[in-house]
Chimera marker file (.cmm) of the C-alpha trace (Angstrom):
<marker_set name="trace">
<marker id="1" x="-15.520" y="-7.425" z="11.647" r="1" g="1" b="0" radius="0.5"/>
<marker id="2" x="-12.670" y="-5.175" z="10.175" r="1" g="1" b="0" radius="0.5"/>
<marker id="3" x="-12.909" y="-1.064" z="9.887" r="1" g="1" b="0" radius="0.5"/>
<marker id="4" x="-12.386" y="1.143" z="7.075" r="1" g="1" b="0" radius="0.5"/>
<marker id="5" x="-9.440" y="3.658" z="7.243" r="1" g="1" b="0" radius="0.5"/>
<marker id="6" x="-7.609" y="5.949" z="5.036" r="1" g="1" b="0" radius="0.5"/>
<marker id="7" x="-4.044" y="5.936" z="5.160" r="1" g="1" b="0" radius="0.5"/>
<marker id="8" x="-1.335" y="8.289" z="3.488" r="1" g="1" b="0" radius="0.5"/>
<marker id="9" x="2.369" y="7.037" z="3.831" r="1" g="1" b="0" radius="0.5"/>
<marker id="10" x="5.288" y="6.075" z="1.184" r="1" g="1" b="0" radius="0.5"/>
<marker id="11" x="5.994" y="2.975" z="0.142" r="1" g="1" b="0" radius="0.5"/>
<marker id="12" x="8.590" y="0.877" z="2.435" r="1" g="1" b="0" radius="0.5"/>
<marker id="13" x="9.541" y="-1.287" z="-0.521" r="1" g="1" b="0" radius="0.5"/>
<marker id="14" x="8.596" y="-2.404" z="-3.925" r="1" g="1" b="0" radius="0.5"/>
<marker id="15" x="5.321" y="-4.031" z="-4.403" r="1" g="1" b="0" radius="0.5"/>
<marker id="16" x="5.761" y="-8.151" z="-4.572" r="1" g="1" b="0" radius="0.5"/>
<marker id="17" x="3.692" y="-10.379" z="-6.096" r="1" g="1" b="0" radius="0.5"/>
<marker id="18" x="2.189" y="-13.436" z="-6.650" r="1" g="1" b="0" radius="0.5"/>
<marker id="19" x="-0.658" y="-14.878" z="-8.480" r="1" g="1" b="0" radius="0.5"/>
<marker id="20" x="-2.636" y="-17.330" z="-5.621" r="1" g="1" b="0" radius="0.5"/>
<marker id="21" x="-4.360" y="-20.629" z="-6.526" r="1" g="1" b="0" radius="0.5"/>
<marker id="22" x="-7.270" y="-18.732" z="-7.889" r="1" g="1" b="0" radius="0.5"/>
<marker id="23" x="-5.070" y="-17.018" z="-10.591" r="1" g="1" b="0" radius="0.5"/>
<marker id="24" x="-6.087" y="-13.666" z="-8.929" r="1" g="1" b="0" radius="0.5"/>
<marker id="25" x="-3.073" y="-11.390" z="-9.400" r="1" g="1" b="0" radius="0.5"/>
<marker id="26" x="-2.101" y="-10.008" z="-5.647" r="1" g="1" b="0" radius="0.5"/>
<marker id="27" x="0.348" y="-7.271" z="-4.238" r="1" g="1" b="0" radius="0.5"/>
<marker id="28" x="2.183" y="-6.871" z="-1.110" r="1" g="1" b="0" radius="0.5"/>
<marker id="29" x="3.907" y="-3.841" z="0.414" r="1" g="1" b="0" radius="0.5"/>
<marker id="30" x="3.638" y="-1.656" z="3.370" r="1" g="1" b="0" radius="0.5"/>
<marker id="31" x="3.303" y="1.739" z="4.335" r="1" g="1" b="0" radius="0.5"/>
<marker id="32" x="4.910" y="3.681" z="6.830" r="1" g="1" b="0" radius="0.5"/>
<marker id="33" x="2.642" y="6.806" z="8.163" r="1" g="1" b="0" radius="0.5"/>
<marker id="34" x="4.566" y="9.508" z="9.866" r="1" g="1" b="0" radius="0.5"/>
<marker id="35" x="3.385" y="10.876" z="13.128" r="1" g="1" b="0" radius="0.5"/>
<marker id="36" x="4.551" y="14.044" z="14.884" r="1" g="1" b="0" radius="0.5"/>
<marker id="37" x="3.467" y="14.276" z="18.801" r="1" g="1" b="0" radius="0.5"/>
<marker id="38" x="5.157" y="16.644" z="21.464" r="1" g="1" b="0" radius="0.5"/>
<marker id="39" x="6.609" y="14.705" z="24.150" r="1" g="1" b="0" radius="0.5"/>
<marker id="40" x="6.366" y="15.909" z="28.028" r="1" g="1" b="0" radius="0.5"/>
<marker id="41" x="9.723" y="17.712" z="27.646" r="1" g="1" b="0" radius="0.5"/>
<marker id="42" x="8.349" y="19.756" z="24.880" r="1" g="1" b="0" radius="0.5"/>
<marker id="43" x="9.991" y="17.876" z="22.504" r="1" g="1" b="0" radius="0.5"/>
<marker id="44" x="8.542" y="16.880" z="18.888" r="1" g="1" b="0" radius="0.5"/>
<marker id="45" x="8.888" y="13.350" z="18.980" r="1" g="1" b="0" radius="0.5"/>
<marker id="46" x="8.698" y="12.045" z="15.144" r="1" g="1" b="0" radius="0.5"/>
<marker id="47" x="7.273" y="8.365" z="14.941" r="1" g="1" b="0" radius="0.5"/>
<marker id="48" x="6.691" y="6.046" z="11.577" r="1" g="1" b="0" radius="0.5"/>
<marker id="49" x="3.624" y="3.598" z="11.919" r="1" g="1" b="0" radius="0.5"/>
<marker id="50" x="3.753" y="0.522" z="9.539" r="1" g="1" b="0" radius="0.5"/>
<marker id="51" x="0.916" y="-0.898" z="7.879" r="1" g="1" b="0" radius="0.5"/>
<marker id="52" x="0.915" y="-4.434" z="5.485" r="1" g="1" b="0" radius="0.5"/>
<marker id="53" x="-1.326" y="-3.849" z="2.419" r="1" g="1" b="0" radius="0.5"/>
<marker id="54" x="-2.428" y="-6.348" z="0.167" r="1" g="1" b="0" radius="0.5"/>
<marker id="55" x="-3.872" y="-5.218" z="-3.479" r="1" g="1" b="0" radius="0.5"/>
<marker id="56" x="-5.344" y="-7.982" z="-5.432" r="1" g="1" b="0" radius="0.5"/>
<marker id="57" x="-6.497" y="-7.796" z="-9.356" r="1" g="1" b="0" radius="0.5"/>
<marker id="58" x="-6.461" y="-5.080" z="-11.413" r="1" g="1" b="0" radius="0.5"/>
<marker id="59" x="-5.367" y="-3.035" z="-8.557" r="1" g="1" b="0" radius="0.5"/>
<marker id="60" x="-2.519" y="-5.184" z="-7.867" r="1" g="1" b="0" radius="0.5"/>
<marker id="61" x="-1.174" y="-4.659" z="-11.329" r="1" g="1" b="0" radius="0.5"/>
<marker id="62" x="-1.022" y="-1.358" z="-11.335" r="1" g="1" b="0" radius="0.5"/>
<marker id="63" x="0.474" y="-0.655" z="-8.175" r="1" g="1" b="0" radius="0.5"/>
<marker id="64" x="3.124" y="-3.573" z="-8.836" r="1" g="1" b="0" radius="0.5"/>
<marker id="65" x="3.385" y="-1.988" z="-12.282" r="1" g="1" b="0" radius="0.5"/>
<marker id="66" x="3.455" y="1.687" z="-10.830" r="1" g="1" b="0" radius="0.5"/>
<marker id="67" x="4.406" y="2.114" z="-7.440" r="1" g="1" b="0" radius="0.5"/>
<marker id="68" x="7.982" y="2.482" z="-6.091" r="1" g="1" b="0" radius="0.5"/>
<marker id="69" x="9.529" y="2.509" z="-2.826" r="1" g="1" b="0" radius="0.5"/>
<marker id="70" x="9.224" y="6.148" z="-1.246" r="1" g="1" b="0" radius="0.5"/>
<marker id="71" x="6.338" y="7.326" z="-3.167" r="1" g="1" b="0" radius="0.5"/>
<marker id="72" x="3.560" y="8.380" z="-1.443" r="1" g="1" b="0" radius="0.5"/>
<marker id="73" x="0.206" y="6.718" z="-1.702" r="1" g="1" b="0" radius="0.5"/>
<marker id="74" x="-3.510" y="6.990" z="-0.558" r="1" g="1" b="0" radius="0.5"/>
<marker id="75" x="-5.114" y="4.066" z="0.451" r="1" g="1" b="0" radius="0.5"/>
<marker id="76" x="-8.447" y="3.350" z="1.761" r="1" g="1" b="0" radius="0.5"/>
<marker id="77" x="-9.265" y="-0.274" z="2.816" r="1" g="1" b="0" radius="0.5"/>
<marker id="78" x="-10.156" y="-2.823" z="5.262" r="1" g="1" b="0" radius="0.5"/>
<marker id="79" x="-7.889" y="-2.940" z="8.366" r="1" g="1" b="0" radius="0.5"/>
<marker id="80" x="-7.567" y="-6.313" z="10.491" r="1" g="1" b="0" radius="0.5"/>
<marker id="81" x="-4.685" y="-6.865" z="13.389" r="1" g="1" b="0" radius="0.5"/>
<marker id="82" x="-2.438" y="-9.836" z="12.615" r="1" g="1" b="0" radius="0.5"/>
<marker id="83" x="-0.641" y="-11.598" z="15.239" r="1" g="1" b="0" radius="0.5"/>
<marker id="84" x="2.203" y="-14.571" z="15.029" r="1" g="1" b="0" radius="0.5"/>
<marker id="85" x="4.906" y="-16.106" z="16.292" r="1" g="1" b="0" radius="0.5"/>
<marker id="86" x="8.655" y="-14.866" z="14.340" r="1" g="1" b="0" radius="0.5"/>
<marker id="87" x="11.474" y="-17.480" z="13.514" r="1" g="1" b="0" radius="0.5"/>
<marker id="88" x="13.080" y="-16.270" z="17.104" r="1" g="1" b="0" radius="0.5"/>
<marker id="89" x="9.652" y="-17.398" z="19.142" r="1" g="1" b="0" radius="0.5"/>
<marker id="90" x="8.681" y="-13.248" z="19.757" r="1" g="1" b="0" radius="0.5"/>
<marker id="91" x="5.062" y="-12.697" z="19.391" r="1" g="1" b="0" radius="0.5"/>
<marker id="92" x="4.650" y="-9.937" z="16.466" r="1" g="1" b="0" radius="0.5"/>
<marker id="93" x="1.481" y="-8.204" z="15.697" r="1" g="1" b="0" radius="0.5"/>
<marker id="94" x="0.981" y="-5.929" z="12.840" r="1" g="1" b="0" radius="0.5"/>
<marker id="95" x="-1.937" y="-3.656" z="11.222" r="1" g="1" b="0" radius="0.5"/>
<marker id="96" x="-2.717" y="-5.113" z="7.790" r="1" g="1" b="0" radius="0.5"/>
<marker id="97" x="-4.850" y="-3.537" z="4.970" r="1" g="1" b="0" radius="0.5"/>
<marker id="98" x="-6.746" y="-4.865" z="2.069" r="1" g="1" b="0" radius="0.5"/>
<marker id="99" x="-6.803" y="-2.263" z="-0.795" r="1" g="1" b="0" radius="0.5"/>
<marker id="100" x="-10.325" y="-1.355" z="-1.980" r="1" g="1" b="0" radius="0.5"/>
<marker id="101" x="-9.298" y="2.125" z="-3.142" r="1" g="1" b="0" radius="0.5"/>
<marker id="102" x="-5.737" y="4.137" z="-3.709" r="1" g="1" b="0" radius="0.5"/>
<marker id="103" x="-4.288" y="7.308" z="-5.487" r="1" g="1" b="0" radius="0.5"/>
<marker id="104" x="-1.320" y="8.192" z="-6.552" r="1" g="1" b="0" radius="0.5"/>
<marker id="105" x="0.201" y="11.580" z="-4.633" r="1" g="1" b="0" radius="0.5"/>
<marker id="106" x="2.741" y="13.029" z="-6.403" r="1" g="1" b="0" radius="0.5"/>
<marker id="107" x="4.656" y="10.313" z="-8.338" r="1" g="1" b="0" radius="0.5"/>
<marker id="108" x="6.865" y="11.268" z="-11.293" r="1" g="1" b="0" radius="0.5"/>
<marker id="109" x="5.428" y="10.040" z="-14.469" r="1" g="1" b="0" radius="0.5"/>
<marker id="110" x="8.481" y="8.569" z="-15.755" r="1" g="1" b="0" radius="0.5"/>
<marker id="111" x="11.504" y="6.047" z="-13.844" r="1" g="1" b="0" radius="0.5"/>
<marker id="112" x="15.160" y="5.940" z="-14.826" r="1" g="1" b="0" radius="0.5"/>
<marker id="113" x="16.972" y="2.758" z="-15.637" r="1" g="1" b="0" radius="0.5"/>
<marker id="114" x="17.079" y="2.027" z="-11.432" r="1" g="1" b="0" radius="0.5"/>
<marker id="115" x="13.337" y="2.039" z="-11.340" r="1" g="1" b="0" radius="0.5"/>
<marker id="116" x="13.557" y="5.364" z="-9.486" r="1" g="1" b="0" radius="0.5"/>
<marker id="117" x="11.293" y="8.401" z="-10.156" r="1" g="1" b="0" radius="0.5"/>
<marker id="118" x="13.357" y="10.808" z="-12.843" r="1" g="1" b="0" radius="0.5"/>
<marker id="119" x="13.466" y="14.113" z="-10.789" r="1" g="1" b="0" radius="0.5"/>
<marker id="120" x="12.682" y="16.014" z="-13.956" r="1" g="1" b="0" radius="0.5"/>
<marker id="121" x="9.436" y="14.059" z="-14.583" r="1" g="1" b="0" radius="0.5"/>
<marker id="122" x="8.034" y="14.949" z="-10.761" r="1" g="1" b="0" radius="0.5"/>
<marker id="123" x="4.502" y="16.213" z="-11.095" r="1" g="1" b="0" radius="0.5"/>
<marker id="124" x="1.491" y="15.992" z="-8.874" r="1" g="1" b="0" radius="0.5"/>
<marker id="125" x="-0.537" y="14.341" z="-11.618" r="1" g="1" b="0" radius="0.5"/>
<marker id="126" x="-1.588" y="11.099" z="-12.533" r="1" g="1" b="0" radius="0.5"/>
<marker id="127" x="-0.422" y="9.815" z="-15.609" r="1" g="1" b="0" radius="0.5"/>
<marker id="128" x="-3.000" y="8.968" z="-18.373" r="1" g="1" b="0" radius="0.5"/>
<marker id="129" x="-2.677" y="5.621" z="-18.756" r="1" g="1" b="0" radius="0.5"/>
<marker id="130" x="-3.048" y="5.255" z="-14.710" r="1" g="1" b="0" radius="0.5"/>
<marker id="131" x="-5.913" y="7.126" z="-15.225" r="1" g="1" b="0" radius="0.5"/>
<marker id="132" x="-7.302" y="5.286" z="-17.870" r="1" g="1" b="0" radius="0.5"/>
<marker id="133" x="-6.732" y="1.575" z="-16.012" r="1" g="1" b="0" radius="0.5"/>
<marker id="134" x="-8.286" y="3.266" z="-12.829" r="1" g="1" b="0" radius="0.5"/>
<marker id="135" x="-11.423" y="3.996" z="-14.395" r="1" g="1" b="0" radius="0.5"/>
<marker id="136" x="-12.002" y="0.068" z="-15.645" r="1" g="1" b="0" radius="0.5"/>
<marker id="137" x="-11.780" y="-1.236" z="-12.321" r="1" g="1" b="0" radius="0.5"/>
<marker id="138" x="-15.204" y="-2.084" z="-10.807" r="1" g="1" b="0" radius="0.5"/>
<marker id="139" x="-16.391" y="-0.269" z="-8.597" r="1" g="1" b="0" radius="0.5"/>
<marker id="140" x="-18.919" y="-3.212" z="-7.253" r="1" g="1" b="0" radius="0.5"/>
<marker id="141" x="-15.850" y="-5.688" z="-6.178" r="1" g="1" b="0" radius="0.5"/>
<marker id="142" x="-16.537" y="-7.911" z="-3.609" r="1" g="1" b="0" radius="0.5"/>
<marker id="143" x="-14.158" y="-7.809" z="-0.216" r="1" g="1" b="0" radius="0.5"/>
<marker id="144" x="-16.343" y="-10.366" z="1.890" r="1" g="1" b="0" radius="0.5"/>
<marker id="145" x="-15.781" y="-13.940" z="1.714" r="1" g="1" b="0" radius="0.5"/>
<marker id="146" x="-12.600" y="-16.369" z="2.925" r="1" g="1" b="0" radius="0.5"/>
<marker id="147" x="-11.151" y="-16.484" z="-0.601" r="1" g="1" b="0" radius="0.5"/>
<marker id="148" x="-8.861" y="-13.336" z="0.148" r="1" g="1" b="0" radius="0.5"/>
<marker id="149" x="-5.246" y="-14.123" z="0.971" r="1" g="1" b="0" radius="0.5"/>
<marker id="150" x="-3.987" y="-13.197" z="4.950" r="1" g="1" b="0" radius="0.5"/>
<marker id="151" x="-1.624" y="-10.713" z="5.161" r="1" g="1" b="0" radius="0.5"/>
<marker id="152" x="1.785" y="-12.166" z="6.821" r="1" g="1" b="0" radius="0.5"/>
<link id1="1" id2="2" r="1" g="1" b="0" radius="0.2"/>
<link id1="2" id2="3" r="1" g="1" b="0" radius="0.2"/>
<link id1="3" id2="4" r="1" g="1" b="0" radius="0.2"/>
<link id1="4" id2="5" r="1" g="1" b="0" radius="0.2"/>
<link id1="5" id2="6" r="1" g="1" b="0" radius="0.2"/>
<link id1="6" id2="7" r="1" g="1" b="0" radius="0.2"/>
<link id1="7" id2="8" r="1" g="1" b="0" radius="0.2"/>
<link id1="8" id2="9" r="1" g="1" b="0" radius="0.2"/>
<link id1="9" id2="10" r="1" g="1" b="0" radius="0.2"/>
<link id1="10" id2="11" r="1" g="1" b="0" radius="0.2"/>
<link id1="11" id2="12" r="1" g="1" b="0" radius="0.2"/>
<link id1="12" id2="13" r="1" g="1" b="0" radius="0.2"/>
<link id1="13" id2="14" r="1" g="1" b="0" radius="0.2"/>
<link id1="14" id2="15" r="1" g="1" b="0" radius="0.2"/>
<link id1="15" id2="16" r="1" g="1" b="0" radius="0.2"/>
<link id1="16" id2="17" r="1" g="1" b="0" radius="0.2"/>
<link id1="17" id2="18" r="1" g="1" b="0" radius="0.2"/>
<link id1="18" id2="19" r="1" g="1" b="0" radius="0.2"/>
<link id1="19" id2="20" r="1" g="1" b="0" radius="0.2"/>
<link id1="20" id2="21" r="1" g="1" b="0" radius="0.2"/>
<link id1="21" id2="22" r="1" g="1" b="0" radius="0.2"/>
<link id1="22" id2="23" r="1" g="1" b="0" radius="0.2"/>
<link id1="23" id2="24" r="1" g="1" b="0" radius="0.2"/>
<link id1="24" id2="25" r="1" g="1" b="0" radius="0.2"/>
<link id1="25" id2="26" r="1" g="1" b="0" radius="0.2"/>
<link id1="26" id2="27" r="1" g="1" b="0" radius="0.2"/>
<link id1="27" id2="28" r="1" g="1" b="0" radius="0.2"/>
<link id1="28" id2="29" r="1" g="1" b="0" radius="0.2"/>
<link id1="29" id2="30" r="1" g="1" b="0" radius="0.2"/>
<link id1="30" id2="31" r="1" g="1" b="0" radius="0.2"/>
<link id1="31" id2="32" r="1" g="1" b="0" radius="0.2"/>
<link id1="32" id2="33" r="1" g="1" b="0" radius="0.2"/>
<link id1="33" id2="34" r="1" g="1" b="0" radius="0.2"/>
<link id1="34" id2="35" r="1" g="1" b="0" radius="0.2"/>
<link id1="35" id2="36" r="1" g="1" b="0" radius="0.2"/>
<link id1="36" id2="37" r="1" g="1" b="0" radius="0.2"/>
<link id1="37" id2="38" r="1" g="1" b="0" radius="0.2"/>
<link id1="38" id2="39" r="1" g="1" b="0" radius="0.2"/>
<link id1="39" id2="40" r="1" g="1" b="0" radius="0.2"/>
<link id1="40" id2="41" r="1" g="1" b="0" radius="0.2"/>
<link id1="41" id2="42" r="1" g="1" b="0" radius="0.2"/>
<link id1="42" id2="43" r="1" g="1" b="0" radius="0.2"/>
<link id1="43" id2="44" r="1" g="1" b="0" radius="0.2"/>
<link id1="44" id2="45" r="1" g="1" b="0" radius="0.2"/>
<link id1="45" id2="46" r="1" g="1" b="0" radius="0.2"/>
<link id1="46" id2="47" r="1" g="1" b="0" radius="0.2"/>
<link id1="47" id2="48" r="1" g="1" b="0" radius="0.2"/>
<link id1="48" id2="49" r="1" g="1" b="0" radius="0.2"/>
<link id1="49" id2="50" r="1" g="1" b="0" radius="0.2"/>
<link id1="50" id2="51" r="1" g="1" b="0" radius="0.2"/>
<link id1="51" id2="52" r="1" g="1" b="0" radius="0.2"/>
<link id1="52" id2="53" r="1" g="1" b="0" radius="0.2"/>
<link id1="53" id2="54" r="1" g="1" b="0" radius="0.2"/>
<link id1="54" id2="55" r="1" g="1" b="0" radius="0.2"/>
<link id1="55" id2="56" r="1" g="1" b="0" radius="0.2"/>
<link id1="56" id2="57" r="1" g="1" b="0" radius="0.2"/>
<link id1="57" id2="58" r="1" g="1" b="0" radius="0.2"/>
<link id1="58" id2="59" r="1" g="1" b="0" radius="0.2"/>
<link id1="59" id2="60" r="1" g="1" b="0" radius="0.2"/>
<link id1="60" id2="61" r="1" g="1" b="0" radius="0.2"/>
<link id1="61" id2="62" r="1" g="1" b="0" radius="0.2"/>
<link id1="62" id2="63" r="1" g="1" b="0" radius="0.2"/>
<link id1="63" id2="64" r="1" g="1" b="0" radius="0.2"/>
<link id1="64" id2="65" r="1" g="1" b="0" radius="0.2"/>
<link id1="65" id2="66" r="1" g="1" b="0" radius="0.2"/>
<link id1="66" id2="67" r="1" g="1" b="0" radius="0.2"/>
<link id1="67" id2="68" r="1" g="1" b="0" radius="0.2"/>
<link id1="68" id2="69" r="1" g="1" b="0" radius="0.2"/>
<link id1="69" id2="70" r="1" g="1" b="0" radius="0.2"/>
<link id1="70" id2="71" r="1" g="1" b="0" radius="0.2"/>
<link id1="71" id2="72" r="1" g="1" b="0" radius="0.2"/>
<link id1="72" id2="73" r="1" g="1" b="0" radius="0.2"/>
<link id1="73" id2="74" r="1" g="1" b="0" radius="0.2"/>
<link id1="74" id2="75" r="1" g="1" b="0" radius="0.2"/>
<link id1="75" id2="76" r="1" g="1" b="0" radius="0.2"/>
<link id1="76" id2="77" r="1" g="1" b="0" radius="0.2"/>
<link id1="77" id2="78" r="1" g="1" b="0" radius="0.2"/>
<link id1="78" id2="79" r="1" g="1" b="0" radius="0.2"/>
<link id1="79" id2="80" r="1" g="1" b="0" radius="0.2"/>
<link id1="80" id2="81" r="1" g="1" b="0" radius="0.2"/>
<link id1="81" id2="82" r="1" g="1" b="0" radius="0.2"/>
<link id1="82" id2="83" r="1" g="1" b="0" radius="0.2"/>
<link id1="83" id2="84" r="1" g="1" b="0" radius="0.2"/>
<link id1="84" id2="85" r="1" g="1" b="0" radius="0.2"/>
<link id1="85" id2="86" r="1" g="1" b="0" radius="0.2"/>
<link id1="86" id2="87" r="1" g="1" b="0" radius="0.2"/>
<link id1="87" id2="88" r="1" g="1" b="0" radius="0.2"/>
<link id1="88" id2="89" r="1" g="1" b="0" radius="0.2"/>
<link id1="89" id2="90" r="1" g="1" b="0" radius="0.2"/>
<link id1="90" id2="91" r="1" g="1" b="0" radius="0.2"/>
<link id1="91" id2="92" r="1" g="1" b="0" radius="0.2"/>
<link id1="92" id2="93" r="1" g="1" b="0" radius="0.2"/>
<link id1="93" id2="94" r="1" g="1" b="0" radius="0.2"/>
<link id1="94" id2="95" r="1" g="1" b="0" radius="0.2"/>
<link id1="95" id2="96" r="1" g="1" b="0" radius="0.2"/>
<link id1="96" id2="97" r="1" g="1" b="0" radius="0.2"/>
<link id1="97" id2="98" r="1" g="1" b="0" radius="0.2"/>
<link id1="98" id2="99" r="1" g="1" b="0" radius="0.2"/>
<link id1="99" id2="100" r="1" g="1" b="0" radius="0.2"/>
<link id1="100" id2="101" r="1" g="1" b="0" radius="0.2"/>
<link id1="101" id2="102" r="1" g="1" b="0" radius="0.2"/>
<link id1="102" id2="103" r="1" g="1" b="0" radius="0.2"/>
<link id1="103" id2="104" r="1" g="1" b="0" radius="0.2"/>
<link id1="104" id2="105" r="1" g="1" b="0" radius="0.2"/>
<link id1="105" id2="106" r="1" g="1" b="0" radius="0.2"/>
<link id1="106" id2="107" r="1" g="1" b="0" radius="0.2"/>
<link id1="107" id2="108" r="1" g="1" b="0" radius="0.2"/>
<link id1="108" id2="109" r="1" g="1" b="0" radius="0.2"/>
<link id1="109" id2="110" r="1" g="1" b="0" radius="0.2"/>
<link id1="110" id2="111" r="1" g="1" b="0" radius="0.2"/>
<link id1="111" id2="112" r="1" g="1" b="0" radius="0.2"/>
<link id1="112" id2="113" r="1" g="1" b="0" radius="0.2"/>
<link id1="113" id2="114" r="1" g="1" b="0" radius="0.2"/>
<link id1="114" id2="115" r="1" g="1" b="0" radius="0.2"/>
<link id1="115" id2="116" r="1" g="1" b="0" radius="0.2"/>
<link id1="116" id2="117" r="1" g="1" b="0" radius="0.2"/>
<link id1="117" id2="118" r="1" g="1" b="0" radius="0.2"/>
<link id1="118" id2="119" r="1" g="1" b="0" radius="0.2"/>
<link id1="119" id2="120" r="1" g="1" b="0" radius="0.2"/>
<link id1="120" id2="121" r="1" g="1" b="0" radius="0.2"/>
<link id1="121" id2="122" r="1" g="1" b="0" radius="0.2"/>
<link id1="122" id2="123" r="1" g="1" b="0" radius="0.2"/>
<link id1="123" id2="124" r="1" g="1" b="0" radius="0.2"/>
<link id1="124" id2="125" r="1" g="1" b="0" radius="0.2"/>
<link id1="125" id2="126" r="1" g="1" b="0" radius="0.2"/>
<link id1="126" id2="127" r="1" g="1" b="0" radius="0.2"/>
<link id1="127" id2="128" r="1" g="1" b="0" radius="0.2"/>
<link id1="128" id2="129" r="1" g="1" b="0" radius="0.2"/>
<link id1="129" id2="130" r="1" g="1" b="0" radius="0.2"/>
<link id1="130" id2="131" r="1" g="1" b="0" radius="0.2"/>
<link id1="131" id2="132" r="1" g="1" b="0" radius="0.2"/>
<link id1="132" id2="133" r="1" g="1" b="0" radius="0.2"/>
<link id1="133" id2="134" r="1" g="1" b="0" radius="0.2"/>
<link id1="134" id2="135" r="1" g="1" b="0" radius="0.2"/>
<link id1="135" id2="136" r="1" g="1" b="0" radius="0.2"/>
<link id1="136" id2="137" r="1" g="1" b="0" radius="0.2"/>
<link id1="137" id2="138" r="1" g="1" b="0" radius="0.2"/>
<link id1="138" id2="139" r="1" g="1" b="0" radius="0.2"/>
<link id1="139" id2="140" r="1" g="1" b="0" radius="0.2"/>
<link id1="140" id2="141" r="1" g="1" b="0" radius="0.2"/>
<link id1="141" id2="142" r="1" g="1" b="0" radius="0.2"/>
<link id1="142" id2="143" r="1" g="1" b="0" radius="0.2"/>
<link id1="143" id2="144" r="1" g="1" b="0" radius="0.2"/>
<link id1="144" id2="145" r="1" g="1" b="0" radius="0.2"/>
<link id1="145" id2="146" r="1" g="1" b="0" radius="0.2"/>
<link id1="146" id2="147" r="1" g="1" b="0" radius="0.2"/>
<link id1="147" id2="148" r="1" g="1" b="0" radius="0.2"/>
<link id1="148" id2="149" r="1" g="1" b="0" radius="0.2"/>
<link id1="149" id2="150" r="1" g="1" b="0" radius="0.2"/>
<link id1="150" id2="151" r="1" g="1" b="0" radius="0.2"/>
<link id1="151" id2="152" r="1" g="1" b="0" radius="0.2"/>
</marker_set>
C-alpha cells in the first residue's frame, strides 16, 4: 500500500528520461522540500528533504519539456520508501513519488540559450500551451498494476 502526499520543492536537477520497454515515455528528477524547525538552543535549524519522482506519459513530456532545475513545483502522487545497497556496500533508503498530478509555481515562461528561466519572463502564470497539454491528459489514468517502473 503507498499514501498520497503533496509536495512543494524545486527541482534538484533536470528531468531525465527514458522511454521503457512499453514505449511509455518516463521522467526522473527529485525534489528537495525545505523545512524550518527551532532547535533546543533556540536556533532555526533549516533542513532540505529529498524526494525521487517519476512522471510517466504525457506528464513526463511536459515536465522533461518544461521543468528546470530550481523551479518550484507541486506535486501530488503516490509515495513508497526505497531501500538498496550503494556501489560502497552503505544501505540507502529514499522517499520516491509517482506523479499523478503537478503545477507549475512560478516558472518564467521563456529560457535563455543555457536553458535557464529569462529573469524578465518571471511570472506566476502558466503558460498557454502548458495549459493547453494539461487539460488533454486523462484524468482516469491508471497507477495500480506492476507495469510502472521502480524508482532507483
Amino acid at each position: 500500500m503507498s499514501a498520497k502526499v503533496t509536495i512543494i520543492g524545486n527541482l534538484g536537477r533536470d528531468p531525465e528520461t527514458r522511454v521503457n520497454a512499453n514505449k511509455t515515455f518516463i521522467a526522473n528528477f527529485s525534489i528537495a522540500v525545505n523545512n524550518q524547525r527551532k532547535a533546543a538552543t533556540g536556533e532555526q535549524v533549516k533542513k532540505a528533504d529529498w524526494y525521487n519522482i517519476t512522471a510517466t506519459g504525457k506528464q513526463a513530456q511536459i515536465l522533461a519539456e518544461y521543468a528546470r532545475k530550481g523551479d518550484p513545483l507541486l506535486v501530488e502522487g503516490k509515495q513508497t520508501f526505497s531501500e538498496w545497497t550503494d556501489r560502497d556496500g552503505n544501505q540507502r533508503k529514499s522517499i520516491d513519488i509517482l506523479v499523478q498530478d503537478f503545477r507549475f509555481l512560478g516558472m518564467g515562461g521563456s529560457r535563455n540559450d543555457e536553458g535557464q528561466a529569462a529573469p524578465e519572463a518571471a511570472s506566476n502564470q502558466i503558460p498557454d500551451d502548458i495549459r493547453e497539454a494539461l487539460a488533454t491528459i486523462p484524468d482516469n489514468l491508471d497507477f495500480s498494476g506492476d507495469n510502472f517502473p521502480s524508482v532507483m
